[in-house]
N, C-alpha and C positions, 0 to 999 in steps of 0.2 A: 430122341434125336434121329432114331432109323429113321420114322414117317418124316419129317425134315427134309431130308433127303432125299425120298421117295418122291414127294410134294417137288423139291427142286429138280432133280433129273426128270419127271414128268413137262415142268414147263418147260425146262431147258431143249426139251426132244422136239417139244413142239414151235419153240422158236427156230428153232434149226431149220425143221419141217419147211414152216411159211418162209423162212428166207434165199430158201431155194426156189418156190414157186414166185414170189412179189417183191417190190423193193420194201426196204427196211421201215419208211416212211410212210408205207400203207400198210403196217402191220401195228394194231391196234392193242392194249392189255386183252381188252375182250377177244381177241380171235387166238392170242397166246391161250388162252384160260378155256375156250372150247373146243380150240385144238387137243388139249388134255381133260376134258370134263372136269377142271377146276373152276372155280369162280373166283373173282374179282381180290375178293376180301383172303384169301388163300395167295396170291400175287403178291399183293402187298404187305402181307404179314413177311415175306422173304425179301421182297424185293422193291428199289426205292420206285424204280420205273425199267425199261427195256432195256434202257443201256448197262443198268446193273446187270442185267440177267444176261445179255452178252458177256460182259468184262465177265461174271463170274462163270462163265462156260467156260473162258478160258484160262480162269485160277482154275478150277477143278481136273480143266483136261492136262494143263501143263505145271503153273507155276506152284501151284501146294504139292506138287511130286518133284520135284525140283531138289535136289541135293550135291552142292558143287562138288561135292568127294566123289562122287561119281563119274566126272568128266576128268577126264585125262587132262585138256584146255577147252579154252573157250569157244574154240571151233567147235569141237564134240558135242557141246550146247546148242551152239547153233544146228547143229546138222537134227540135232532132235528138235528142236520147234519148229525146221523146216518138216520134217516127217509129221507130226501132226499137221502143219498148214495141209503137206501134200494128201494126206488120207480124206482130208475133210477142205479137199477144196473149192467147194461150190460157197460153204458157210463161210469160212475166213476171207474169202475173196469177197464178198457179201459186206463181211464184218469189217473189212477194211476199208469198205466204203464209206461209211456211216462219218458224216461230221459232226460239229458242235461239240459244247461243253460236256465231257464223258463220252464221248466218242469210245469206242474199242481202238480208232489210234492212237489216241491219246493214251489210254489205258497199257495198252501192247508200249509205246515208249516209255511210260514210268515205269513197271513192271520190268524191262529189261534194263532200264539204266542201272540200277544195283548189282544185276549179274554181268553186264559190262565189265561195270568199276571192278569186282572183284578182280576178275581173269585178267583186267588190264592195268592196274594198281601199281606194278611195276616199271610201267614205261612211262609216263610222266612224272617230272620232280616237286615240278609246282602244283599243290592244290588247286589254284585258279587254274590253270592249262590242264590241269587232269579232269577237271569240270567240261571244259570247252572239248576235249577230245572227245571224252564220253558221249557229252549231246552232238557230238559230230558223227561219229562212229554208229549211236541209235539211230542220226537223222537217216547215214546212209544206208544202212541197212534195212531199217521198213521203208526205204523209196524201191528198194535193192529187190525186196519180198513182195510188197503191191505189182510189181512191173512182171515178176515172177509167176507169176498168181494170176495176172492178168494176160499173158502169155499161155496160158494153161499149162504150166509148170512142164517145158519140156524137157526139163531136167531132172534126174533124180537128185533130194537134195542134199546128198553127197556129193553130187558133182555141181551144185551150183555154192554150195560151200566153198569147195575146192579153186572155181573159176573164184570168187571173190577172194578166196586168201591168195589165189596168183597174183592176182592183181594187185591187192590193197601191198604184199611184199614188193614187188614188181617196182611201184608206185616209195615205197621206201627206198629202195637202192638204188632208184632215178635222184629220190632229195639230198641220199648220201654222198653220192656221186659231186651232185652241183657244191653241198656242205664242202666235201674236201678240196676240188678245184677252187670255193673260194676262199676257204685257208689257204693255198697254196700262193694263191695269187695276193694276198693281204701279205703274206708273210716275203712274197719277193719285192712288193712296192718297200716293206717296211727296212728291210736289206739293202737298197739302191741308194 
């Protein structure tokens, strides 16, 4: 299993490599596989195609190390996937380009829909509305991280953590607000 490994962090390096120099769509299995002095048939023994081999650069750098007893909350999570984005931001910024079927955003939103749900598990009551929050809460946050990333991260991502949990609470005691005013005002039409 070591050479495995070997084999994958070789191409892994090498796609890295080329997606700093060229875009995603002119990078070929053959120039992954001579960028590492692999061949072809060493590729696909690991990997289905390119987009695998992204998506799994980023299980290996983040989500197989991934253990929620480690995080205090789900902020603390996020602040650590921002800290990889930000060490290796030429490739994520890269990776977050990529469309189509397997895409790495597509990959990055199912990947963090489960560690969502976890940390958020407690504030929806309804299944169905804990589903719609979740994929609400992954949409805004990789639009949140591409724009990030696209900006050339001028934030440490402690503080652009920080700016989004101002806001997303900010944004809650704006709805609470309007909630209790229109209780208030139900409960004096229903008293007149």
């Amino acid at each position: 299993m070591p050479d495995a490994n070997i084999t994958k962090n070789a191409l892994a390096s090498s796609m890295k490599r080329l997606m700093k120099e060229k875009a995603f769509s002119k990078i070929s299995v053959i120039d992954i596989c001579e960028g590492c002095g692999m061949n072809r048939k060493s590729f696909y023994y690991h990997f289905k195609d390119k987009y695998d081999l992204v998506n799994w650069i980023f299980y290996i750098d983040f989500i197989g190390l991934v253990n929620t007893t480690q995080y205090r909350t789900g902020w603390d999570l996020l602040v650590s996937v921002g800290e990889l984005f930000y060490q290796d931001q030429e490739f994520y910024r890269a990776a977050l380009k990529i469309e189509g079927q397997n895409s790495f955003r597509e990959y990055f939103h199912e990947s963090m829909a489960p560690i969502v749900s976890f940390f958020l598990r407690d504030i929806s009551e309804a299944d169905e509305d804990g589903e719609i929050f979740i994929t609400f809460f992954c949409d805004a946050y990789l639009s949140a991280v591409v724009r990030w990333l696209e900006d050339g991260c001028r934030m440490t991502p402690d503080q652009f953590i920080s700016r989004m949990k101002k806001m997303i609470l900010g944004m809650a005691r704006q709805i609470e607000k309007e909630n209790t005013e229109e209780a208030k005002e139900k409960t004096a039409d229903v008293s007149v």
